[in-house]
N, C-alpha and C positions, 0 to 999 in steps of 0.2 A: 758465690760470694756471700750472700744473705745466708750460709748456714754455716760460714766463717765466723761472721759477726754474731749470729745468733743461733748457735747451734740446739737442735732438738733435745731438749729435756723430756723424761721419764714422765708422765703427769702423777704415778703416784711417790713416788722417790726423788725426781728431781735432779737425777742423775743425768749428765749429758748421754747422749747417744740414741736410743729408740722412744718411739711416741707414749709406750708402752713396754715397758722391759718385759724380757722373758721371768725374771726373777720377780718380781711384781703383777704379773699374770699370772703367775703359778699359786701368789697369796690369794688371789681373789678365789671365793668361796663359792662352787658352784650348786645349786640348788638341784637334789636328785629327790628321786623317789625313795620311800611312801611321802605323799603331799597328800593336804586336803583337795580333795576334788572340786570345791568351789573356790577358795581363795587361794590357793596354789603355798596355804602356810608348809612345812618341813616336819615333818612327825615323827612317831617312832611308830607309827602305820598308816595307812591308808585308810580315809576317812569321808566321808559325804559332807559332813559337816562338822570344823573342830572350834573348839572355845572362842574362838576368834570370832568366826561367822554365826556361829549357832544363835539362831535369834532375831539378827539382825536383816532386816529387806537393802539385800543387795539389787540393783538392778542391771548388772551381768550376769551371764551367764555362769562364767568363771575368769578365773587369774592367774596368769605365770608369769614367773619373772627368773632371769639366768642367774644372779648373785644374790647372795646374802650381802644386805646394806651395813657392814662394818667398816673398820678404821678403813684398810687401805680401801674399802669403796667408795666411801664417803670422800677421798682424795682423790680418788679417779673421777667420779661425780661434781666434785666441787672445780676443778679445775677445768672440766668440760663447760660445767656450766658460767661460770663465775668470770674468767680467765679467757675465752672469748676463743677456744681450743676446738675451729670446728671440724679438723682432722680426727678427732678421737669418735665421732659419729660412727667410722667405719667401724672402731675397734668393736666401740658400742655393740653394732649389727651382726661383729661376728661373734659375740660374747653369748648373745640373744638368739642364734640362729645354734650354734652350736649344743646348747640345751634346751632349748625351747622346740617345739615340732610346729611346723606351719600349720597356721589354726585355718578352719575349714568355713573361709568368709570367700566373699564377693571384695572384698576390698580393704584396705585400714585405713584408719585417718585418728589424727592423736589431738592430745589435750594441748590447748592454745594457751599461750604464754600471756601473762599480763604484759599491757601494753608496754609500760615503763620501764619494769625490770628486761624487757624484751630489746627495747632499747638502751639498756646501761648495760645487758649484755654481744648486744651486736648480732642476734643470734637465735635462734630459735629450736634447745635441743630435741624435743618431743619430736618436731615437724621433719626435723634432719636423721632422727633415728625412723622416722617412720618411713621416710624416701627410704633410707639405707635398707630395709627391711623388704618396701617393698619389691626393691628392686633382687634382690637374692630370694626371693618365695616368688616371684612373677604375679603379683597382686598389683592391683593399679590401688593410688591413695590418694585421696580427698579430702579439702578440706572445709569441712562441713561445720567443726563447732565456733562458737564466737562466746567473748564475756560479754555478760552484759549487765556487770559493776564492776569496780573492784575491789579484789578478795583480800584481805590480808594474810600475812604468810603464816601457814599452818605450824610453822616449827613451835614448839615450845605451847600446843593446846590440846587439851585434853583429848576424848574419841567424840564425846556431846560437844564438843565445844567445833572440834573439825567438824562433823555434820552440821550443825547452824551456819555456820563460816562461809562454807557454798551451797546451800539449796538457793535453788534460782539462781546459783553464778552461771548459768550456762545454756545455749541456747543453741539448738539444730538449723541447719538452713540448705536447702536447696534439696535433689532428691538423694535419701538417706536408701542404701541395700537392705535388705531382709536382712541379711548376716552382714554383719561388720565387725572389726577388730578395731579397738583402741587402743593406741602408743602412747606411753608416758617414760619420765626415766624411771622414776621411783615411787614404789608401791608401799606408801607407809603404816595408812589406817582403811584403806580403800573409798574413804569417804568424797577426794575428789575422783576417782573415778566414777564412781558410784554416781555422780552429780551428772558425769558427762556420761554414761550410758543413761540415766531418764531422761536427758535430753534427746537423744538419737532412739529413742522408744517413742518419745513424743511426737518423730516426724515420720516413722514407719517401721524402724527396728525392729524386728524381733526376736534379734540372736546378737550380744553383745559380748565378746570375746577381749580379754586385757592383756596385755601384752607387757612390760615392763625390765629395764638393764638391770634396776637391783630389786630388793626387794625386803622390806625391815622384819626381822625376825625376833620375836618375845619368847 
């Protein structure tokens, strides 16, 4: 009866019918090789370190992510997130699982949502793509990090500007693995990961692997 009334829309089209259209799956852009080997950027080779990363103290290991963050991702994204859509998790996990190789941790555990927007969205996408993850890799997942301010939204701020933004937003607790994996949706300047792997270095880390659904490409 409830899919009478309210029948399954497309999240990047908006078309009735699937959560996910096969025609809207097929735009999403999938992220192959050559990649840089630390931030998992898209090249026209394979690289130790590309423009992006060069220079800067990341404090991962490395970074992969299954999409290129354009239009239709950005509507896949926004409607996951924004729209309260916590069915599209799975798609999430198999978007992520299907390009992505299970990284060689002890466990994942993902970047924690600000309280507020956490609660105006109902929902918590990072923590529900990292159950989905963990659950198809057979990885147990924890949830270890916490804020402790809060951050304002990175959209629309520089690379110097996203780095000030969160140091010190973030903080480790309880017993952190050697190897760990971090979940996030979206991998933009790598600045808030970066914030939440020094935290999980801080409490024992020493192998911090990132994980992400899309991932913004310059």
């Amino acid at each position: 009866m409830l899919e009478l009334l309210l029948p399954q829309r497309c999240a990047v089209c908006a078309r009735p019918g699937e959560q996910l259209c096969a025609r809207c799956r097929a735009r999403l852009v999938r992220i192959a090789p050559p990649v840089c080997e630390r931030c998992g950027a898209p090249g026209a080779w394979p690289v130790r370190r590309c423009a992006e990363c060069a220079g800067r103290r990341l404090a991962f290991a490395r970074a992969r992510a299954a999409i290129v963050y354009d239009e239709p991702a950005r509507a896949l994204v926004g409607t996951w997130k924004e729209r309260g859509r916590r069915d599209l998790a799975a798609h999430a996990a198999e978007l992520v699982t299907a390009v992505v190789a299970r990284p060689d941790v002890e466990a994942l555990t993902f970047v924690p949502s600000d309280f507020e927007r956490g609660l105006s969205r109902g929902h918590a996408p990072a923590e529900r793509l990292a159950r989905e993850l963990a659950s198809r890799w057979e990885l147990s997942w924890l949830r270890l990090l916490g804020r402790t301010r809060t951050v304002p939204p990175q959209r629309g701020l520089g690379l110097a500007e996203r780095r000030r933004n969160v140091v010190g937003a973030f903080a480790a607790r309880g017993e952190v693995p050697r190897r760990i994996c971090l979940v996030d949706d979206v991998y933009t300047s790598g600045s808030t990961a970066s914030a939440c792997a020094s935290a999980l270095r801080r409490e024992g880390a020493r192998h911090v692997e990132v994980v992400c659904l899309a991932r913004a490409v310059r």
